[in-house]
VEXKOLMI-119369 format. One record per atom (N, C-alpha, C, O, CB): residue number from 1; x, y, z. Coordinates in steps of 0.2 Angstrom, whole numbers, plus 5000, padded with zeros to 4 digits. Glycine has a CB too. Example, Ala and Ser with C-alpha at 12.3 -4.5 7.8 and 13.67 -1.06 7.14 Angstrom:
<site num="1" x="5066" y="4972" z="5039"/>
<site num="1" x="5062" y="4978" z="5039"/>
<site num="1" x="5066" y="4984" z="5039"/>
<site num="1" x="5071" y="4983" z="5042"/>
<site num="1" x="5057" y="4978" z="5045"/>
<site num="2" x="5064" y="4989" z="5035"/>
<site num="2" x="5068" y="4995" z="5036"/>
<site num="2" x="5064" y="5000" z="5039"/>
<site num="2" x="5067" y="5006" z="5040"/>
<site num="2" x="5070" y="4997" z="5029"/>
% end
This chain:
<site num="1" x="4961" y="5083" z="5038"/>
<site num="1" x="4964" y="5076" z="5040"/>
<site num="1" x="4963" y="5075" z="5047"/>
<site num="1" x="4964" y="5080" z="5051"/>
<site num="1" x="4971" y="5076" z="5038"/>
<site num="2" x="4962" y="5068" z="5051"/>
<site num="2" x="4960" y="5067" z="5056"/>
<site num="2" x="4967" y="5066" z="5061"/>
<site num="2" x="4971" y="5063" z="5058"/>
<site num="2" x="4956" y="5061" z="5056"/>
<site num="3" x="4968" y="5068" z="5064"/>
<site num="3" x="4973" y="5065" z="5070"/>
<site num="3" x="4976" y="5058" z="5068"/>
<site num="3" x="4982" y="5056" z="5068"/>
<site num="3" x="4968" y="5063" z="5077"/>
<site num="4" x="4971" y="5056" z="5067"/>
<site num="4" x="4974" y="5049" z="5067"/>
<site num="4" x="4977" y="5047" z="5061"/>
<site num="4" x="4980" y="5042" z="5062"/>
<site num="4" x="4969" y="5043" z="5070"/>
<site num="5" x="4977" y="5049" z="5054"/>
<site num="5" x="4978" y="5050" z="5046"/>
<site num="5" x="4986" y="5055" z="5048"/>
<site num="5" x="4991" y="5054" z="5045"/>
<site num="5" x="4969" y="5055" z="5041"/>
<site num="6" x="4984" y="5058" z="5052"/>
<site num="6" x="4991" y="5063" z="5051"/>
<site num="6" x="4997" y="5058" z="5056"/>
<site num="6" x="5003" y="5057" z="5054"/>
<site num="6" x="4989" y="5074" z="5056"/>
<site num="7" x="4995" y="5055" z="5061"/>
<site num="7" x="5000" y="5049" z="5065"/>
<site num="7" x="5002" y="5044" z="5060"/>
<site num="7" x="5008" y="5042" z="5059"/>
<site num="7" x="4994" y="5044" z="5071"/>
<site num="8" x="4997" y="5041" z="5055"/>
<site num="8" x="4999" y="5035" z="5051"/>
<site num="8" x="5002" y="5039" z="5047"/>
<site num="8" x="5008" y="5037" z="5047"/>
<site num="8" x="4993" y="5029" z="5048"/>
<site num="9" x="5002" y="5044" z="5044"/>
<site num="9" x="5006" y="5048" z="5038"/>
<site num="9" x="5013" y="5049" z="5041"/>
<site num="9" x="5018" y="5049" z="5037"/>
<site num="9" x="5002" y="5057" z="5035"/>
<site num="10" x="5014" y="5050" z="5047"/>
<site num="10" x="5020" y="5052" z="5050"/>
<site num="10" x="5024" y="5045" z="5054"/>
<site num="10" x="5030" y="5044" z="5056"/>
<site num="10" x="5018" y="5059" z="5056"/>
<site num="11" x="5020" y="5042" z="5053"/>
<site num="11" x="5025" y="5034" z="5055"/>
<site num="11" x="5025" y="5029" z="5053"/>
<site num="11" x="5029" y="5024" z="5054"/>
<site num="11" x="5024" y="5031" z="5060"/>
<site num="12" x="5019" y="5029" z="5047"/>
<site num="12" x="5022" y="5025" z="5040"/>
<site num="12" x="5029" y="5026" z="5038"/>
<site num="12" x="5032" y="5021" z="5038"/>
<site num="12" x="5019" y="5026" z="5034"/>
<site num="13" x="5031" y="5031" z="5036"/>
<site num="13" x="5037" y="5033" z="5033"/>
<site num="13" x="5042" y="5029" z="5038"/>
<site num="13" x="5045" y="5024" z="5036"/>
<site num="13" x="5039" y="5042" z="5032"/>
<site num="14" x="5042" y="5032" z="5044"/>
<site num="14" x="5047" y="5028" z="5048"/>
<site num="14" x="5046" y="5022" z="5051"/>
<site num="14" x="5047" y="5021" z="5057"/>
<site num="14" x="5049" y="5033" z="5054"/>
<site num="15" x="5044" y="5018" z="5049"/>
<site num="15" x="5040" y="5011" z="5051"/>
<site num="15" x="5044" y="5006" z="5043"/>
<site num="15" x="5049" y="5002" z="5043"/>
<site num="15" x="5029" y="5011" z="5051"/>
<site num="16" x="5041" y="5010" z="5039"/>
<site num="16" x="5045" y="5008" z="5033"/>
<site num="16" x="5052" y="5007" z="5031"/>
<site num="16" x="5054" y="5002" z="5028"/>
<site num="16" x="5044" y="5011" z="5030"/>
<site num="17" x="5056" y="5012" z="5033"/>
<site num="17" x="5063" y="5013" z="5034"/>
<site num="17" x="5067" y="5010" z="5038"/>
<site num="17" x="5073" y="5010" z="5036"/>
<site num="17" x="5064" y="5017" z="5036"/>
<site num="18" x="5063" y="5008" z="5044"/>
<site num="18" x="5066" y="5003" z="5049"/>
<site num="18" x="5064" y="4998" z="5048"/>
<site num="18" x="5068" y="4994" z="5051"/>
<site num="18" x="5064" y="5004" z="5056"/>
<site num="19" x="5059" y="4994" z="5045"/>
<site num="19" x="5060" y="4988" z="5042"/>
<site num="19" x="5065" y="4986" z="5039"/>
<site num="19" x="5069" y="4982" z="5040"/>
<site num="19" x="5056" y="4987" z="5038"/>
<site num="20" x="5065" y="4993" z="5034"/>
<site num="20" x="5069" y="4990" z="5027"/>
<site num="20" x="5076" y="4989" z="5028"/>
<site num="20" x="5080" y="4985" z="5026"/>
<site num="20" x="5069" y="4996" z="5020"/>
<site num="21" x="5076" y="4993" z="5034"/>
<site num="21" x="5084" y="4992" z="5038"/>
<site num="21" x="5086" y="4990" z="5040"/>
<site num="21" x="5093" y="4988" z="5040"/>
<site num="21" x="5087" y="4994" z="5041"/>
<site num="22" x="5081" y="4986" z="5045"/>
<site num="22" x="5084" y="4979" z="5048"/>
<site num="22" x="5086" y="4974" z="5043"/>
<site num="22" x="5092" y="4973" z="5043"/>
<site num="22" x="5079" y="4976" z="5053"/>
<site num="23" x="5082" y="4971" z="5039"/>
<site num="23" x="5079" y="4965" z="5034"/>
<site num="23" x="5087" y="4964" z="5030"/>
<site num="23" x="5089" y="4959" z="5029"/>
<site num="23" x="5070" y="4969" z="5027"/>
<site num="24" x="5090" y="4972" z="5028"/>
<site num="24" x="5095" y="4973" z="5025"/>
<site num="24" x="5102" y="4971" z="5029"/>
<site num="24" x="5107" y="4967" z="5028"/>
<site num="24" x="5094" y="4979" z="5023"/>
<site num="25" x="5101" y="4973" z="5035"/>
<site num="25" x="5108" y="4974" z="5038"/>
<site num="25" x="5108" y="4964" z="5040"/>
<site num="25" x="5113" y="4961" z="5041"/>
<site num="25" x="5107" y="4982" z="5048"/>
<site num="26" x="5102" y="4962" z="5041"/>
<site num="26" x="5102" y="4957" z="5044"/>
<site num="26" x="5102" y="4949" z="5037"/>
<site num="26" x="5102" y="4943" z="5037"/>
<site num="26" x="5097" y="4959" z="5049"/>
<site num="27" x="5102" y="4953" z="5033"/>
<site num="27" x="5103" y="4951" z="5025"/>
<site num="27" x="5110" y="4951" z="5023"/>
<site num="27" x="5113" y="4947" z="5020"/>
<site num="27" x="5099" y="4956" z="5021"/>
<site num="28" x="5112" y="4956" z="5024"/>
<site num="28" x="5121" y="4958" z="5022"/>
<site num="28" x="5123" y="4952" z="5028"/>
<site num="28" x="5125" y="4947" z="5025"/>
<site num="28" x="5124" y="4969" z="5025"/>
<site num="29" x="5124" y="4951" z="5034"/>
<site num="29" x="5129" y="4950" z="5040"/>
<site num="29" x="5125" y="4943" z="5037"/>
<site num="29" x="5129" y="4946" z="5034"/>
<site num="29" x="5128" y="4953" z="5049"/>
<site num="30" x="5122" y="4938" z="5035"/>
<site num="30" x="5120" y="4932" z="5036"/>
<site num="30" x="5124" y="4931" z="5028"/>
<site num="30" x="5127" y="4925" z="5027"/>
<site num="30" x="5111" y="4930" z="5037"/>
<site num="31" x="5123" y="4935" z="5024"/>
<site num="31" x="5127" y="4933" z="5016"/>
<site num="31" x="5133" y="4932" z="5018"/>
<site num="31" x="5135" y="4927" z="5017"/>
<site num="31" x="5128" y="4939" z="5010"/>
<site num="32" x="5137" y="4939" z="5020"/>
<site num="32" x="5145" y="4940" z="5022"/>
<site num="32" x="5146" y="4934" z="5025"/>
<site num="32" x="5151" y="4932" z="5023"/>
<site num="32" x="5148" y="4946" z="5027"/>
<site num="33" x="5143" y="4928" z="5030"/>
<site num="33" x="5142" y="4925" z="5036"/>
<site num="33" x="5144" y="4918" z="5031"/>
<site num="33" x="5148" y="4914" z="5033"/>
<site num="33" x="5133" y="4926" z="5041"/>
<site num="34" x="5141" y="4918" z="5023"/>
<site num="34" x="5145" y="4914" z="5018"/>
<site num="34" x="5150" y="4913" z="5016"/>
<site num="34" x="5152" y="4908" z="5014"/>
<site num="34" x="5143" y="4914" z="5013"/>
<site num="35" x="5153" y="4918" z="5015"/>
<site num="35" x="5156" y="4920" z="5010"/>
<site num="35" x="5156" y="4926" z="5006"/>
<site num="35" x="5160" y="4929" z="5004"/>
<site num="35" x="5155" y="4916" z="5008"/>
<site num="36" x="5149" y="4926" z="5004"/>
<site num="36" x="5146" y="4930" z="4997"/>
<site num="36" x="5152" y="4936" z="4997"/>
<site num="36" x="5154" y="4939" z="5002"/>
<site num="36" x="5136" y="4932" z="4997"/>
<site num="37" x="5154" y="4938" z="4990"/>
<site num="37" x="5157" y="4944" z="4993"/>
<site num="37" x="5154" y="4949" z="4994"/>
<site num="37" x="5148" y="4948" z="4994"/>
<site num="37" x="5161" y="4945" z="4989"/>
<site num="38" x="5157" y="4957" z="4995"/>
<site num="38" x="5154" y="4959" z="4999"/>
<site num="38" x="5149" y="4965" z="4995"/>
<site num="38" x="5143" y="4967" z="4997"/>
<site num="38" x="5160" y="4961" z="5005"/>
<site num="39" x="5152" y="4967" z="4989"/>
<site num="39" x="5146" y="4970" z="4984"/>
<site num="39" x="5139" y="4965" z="4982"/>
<site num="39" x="5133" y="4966" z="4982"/>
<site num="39" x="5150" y="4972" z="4977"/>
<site num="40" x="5143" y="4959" z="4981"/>
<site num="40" x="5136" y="4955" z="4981"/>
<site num="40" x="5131" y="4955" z="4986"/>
<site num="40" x="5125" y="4956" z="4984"/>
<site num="40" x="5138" y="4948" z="4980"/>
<site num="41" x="5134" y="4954" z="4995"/>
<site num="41" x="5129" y="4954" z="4996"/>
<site num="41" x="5125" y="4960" z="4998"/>
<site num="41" x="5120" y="4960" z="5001"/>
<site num="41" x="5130" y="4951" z="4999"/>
<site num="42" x="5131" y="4967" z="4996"/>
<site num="42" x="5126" y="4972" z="4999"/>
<site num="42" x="5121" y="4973" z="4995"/>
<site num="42" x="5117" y="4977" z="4997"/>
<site num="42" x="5129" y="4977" z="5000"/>
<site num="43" x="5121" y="4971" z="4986"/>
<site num="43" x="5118" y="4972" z="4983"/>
<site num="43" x="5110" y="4969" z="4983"/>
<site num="43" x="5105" y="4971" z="4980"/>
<site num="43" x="5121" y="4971" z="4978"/>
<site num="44" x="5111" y="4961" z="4988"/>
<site num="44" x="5106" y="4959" z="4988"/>
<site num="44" x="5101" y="4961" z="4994"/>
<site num="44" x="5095" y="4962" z="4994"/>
<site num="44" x="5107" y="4952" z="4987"/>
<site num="45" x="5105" y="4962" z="5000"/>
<site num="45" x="5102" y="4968" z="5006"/>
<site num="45" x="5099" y="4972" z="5002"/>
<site num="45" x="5093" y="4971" z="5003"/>
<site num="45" x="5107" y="4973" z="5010"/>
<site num="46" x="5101" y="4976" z="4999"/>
<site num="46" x="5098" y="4982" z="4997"/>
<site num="46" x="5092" y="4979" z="4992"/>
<site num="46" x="5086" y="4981" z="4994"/>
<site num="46" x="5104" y="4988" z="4992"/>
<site num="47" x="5092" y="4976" z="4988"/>
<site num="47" x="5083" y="4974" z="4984"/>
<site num="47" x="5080" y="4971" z="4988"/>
<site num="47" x="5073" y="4970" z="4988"/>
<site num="47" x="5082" y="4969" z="4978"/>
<site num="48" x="5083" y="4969" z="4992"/>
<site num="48" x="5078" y="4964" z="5000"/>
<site num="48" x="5074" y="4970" z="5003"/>
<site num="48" x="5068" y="4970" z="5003"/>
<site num="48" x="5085" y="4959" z="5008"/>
<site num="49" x="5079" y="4975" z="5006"/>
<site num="49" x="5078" y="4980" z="5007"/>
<site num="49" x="5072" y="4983" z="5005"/>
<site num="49" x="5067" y="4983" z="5009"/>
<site num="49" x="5082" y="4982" z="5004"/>
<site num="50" x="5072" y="4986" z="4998"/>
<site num="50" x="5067" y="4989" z="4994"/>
<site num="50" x="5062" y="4986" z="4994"/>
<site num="50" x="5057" y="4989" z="4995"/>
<site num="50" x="5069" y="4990" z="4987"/>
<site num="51" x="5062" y="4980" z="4993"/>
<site num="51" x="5058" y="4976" z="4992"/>
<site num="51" x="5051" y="4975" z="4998"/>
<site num="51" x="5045" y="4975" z="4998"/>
<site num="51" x="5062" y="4970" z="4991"/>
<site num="52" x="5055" y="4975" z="5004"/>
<site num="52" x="5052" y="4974" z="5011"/>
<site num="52" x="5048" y="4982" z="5013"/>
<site num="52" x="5043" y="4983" z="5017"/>
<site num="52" x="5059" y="4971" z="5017"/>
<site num="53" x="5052" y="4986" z="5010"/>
<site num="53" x="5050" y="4995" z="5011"/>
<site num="53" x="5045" y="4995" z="5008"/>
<site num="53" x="5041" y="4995" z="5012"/>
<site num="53" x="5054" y="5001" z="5008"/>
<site num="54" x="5042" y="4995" z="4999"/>
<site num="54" x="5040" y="4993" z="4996"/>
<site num="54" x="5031" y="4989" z="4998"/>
<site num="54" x="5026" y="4992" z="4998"/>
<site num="54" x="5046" y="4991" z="4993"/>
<site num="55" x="5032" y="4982" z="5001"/>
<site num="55" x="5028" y="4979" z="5005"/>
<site num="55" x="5024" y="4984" z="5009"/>
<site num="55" x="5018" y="4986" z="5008"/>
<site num="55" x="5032" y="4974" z="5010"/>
<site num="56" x="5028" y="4986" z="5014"/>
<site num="56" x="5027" y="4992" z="5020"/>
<site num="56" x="5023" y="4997" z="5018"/>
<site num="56" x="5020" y="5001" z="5022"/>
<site num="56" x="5033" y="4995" z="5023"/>
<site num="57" x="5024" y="4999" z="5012"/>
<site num="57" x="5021" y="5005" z="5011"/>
<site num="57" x="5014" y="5004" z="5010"/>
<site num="57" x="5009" y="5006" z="5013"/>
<site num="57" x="5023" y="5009" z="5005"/>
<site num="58" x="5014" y="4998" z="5004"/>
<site num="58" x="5006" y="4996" z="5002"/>
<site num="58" x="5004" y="4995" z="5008"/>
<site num="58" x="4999" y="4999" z="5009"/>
<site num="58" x="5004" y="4991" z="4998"/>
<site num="59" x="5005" y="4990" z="5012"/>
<site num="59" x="5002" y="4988" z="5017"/>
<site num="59" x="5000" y="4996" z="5022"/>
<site num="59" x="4994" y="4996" z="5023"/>
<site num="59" x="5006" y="4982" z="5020"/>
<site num="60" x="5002" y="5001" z="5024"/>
<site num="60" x="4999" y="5007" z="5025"/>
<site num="60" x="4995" y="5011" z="5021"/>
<site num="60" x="4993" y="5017" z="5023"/>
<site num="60" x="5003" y="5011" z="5028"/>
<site num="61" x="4994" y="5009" z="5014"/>
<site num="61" x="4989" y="5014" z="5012"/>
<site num="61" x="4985" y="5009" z="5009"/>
<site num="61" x="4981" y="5010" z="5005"/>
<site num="61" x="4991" y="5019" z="5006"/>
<site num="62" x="4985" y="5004" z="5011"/>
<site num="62" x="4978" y="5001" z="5013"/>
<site num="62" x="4973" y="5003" z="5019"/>
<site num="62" x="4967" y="5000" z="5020"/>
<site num="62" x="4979" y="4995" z="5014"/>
<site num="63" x="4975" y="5007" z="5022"/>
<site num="63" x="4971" y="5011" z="5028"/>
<site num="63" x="4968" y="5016" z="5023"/>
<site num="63" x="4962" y="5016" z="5023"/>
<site num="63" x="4977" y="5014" z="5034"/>
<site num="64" x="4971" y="5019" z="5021"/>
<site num="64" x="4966" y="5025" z="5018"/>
<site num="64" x="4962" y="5023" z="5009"/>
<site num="64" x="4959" y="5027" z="5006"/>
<site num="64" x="4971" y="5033" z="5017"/>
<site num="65" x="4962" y="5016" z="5008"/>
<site num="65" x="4958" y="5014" z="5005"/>
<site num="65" x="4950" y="5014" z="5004"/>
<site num="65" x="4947" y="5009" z="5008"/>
<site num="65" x="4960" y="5011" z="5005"/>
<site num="66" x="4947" y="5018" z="5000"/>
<site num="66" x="4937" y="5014" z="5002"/>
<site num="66" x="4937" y="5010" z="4994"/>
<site num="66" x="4940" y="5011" z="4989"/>
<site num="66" x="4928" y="5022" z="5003"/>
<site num="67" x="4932" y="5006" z="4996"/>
<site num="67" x="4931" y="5004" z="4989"/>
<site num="67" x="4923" y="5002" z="4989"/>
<site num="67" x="4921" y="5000" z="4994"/>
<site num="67" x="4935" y="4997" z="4986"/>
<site num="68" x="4920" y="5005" z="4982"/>
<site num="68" x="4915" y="5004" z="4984"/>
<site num="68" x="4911" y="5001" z="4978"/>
<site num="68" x="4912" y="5004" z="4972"/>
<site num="68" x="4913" y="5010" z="4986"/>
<site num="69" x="4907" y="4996" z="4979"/>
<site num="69" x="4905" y="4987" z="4973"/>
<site num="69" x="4896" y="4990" z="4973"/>
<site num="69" x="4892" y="4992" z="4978"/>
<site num="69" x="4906" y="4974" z="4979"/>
<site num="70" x="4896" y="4988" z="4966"/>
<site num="70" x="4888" y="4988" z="4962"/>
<site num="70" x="4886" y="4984" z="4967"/>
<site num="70" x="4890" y="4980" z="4969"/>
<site num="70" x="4887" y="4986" z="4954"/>
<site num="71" x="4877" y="4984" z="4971"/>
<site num="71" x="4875" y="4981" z="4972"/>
<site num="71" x="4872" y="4973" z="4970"/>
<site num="71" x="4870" y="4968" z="4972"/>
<site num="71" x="4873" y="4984" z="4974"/>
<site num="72" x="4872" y="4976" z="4962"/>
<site num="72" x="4868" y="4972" z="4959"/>
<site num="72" x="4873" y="4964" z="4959"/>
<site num="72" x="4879" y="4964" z="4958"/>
<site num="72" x="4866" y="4975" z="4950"/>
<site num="73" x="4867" y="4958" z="4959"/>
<site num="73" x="4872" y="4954" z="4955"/>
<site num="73" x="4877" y="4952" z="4951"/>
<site num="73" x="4875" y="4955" z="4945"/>
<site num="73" x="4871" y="4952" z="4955"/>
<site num="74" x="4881" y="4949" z="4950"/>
<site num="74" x="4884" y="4948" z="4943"/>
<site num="74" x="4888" y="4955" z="4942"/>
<site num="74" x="4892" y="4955" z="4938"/>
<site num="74" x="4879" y="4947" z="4936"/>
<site num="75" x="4887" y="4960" z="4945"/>
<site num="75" x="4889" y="4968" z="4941"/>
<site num="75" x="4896" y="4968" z="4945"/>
<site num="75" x="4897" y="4968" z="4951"/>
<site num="75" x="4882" y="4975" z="4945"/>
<site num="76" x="4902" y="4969" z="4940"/>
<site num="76" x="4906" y="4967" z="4941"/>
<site num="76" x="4911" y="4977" z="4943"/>
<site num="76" x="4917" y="4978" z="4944"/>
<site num="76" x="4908" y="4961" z="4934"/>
<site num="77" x="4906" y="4983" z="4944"/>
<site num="77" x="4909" y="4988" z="4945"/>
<site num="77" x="4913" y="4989" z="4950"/>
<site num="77" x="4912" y="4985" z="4955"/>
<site num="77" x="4905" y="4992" z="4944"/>
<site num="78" x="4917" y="4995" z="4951"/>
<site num="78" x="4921" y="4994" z="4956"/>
<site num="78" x="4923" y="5003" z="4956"/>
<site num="78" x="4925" y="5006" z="4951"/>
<site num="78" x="4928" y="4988" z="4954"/>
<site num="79" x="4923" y="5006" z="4965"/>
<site num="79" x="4924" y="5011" z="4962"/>
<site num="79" x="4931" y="5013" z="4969"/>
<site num="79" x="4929" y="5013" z="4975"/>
<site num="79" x="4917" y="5015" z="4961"/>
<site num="80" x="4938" y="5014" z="4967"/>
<site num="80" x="4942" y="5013" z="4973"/>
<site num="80" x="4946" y="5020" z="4974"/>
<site num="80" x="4951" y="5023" z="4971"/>
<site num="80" x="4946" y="5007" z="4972"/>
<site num="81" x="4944" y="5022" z="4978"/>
<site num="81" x="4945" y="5029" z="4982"/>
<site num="81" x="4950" y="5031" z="4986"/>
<site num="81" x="4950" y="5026" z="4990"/>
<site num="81" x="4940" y="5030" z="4987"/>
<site num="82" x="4956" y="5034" z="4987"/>
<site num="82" x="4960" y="5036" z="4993"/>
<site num="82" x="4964" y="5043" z="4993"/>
<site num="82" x="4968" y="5045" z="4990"/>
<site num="82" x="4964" y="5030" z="4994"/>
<site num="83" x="4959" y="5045" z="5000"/>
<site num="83" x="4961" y="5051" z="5002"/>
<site num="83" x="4955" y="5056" z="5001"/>
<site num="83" x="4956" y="5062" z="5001"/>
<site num="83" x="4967" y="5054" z="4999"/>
<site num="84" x="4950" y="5053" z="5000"/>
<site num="84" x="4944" y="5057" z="4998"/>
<site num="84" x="4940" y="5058" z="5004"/>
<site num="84" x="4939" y="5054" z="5009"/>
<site num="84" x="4939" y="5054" z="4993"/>
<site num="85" x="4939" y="5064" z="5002"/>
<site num="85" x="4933" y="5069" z="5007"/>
<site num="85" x="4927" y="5067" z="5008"/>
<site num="85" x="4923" y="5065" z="5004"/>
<site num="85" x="4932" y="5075" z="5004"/>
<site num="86" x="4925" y="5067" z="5013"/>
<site num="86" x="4918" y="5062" z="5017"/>
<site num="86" x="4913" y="5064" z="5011"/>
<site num="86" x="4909" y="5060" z="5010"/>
<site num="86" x="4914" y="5064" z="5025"/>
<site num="87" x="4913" y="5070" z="5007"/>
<site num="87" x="4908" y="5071" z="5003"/>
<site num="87" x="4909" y="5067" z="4994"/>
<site num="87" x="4905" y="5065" z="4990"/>
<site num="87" x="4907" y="5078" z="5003"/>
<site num="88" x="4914" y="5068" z="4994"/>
<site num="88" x="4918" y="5062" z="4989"/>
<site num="88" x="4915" y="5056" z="4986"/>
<site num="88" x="4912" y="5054" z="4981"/>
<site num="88" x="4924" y="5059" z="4993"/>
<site num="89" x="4919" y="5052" z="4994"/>
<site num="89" x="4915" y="5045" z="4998"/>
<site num="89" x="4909" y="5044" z="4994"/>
<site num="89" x="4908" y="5040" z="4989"/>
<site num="89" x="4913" y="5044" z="5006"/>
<site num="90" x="4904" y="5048" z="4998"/>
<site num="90" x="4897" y="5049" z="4997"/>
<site num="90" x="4894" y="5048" z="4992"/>
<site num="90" x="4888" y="5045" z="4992"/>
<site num="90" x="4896" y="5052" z="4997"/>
<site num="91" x="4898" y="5054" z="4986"/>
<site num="91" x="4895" y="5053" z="4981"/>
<site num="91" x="4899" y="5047" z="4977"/>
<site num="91" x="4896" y="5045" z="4971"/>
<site num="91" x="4896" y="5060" z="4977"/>
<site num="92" x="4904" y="5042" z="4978"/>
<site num="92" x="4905" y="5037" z="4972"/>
<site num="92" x="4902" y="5029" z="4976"/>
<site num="92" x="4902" y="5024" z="4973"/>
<site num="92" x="4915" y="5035" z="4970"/>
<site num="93" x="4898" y="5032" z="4982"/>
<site num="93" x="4894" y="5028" z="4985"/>
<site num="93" x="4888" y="5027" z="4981"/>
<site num="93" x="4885" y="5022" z="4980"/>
<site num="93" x="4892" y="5029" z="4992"/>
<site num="94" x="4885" y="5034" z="4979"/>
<site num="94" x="4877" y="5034" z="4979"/>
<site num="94" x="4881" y="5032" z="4969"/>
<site num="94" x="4876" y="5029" z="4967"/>
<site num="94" x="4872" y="5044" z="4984"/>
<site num="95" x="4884" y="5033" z="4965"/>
<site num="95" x="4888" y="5030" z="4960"/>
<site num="95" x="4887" y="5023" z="4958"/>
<site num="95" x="4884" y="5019" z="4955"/>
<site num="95" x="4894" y="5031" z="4960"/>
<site num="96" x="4892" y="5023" z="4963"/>
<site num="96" x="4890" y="5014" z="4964"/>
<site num="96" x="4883" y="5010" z="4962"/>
<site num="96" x="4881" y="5006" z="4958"/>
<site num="96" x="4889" y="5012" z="4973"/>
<site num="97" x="4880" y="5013" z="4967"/>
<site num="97" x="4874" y="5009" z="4970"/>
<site num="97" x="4867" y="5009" z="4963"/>
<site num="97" x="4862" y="5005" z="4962"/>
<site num="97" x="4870" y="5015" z="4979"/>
<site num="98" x="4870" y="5015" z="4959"/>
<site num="98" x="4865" y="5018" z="4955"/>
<site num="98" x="4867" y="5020" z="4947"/>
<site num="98" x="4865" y="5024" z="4943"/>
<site num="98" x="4862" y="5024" z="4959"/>
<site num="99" x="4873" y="5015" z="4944"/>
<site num="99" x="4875" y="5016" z="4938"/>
<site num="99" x="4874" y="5013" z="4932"/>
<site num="99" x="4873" y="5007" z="4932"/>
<site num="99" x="4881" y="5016" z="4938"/>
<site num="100" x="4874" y="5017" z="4927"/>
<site num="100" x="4870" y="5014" z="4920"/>
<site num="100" x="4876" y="5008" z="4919"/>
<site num="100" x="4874" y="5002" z="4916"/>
<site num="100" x="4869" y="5020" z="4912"/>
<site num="101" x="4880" y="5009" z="4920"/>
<site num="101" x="4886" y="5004" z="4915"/>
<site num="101" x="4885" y="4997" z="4920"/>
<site num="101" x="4887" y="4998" z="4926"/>
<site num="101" x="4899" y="5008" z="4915"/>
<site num="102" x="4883" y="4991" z="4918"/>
<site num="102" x="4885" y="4986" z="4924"/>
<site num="102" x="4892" y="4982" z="4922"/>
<site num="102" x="4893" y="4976" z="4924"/>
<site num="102" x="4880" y="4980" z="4927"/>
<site num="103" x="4895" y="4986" z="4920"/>
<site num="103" x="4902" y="4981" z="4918"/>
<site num="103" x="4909" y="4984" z="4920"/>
<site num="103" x="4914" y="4981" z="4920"/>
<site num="103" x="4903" y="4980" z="4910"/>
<site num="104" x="4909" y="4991" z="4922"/>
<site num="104" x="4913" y="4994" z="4923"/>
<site num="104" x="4918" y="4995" z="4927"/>
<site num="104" x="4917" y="4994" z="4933"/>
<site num="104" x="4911" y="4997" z="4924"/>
<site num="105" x="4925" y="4997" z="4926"/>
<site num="105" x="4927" y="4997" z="4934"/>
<site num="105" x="4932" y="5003" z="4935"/>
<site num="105" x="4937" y="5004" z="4932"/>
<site num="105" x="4931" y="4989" z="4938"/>
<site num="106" x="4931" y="5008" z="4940"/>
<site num="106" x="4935" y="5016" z="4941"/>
<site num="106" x="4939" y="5015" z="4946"/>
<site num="106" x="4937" y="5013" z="4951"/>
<site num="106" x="4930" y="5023" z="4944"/>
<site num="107" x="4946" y="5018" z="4945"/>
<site num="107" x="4950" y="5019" z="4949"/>
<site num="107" x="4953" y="5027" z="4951"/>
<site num="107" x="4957" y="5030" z="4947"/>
<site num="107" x="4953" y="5015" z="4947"/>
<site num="108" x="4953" y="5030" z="4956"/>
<site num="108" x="4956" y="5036" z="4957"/>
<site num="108" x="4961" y="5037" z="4961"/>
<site num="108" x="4963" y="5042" z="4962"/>
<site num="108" x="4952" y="5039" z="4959"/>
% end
């Protein structure tokens, strides 16, 4: 794993957390700020919460996504990789480029 794979692995998590925390705390104090009572609004903090955590995660493992599309026209294959080894990559590259099925689509 690169340097930089081991950075995003160790501050996604806490990037995430602190979203979700703010989004919530600032979710709860604007509900209370109504009225709403006060289970109601912690309840909706908290899926706001999840929800925004949730967001945050995908969006960082889209970094270690590859995807790799049939050359051919029309060829609707699809081959979507993450966390694979440069020799991995390689081989669902040289897959891709060179597969009997043109209709296909792989996910790993």
């Amino acid at each position: 794993m690169t340097s930089t794979s081991v950075v995003r692995h160790r501050v996604a998590p806490l990037v995430t957390a602190a979203s979700a925390l703010t989004v919530s705390v600032y979710t709860d104090a604007r509900l209370l700020g109504y009225g709403v009572p006060t289970l109601l609004a912690m309840a909706c903090a908290v899926s706001i919460g999840l929800g925004i955590a949730n967001l945050v995660k995908w969006a960082f493992s889209l970094a270690d996504l590859n995807v790799y599309r049939c050359p051919a026209v029309g060829c609707t294959f699809t081959a979507h990789l993450t966390r694979a080894s440069a020799a991995e990559r390689r081989r669902w590259q040289e897959i891709a480029a060179a597969h009997p099925d043109h209709e296909s689509t792989y996910r790993r």
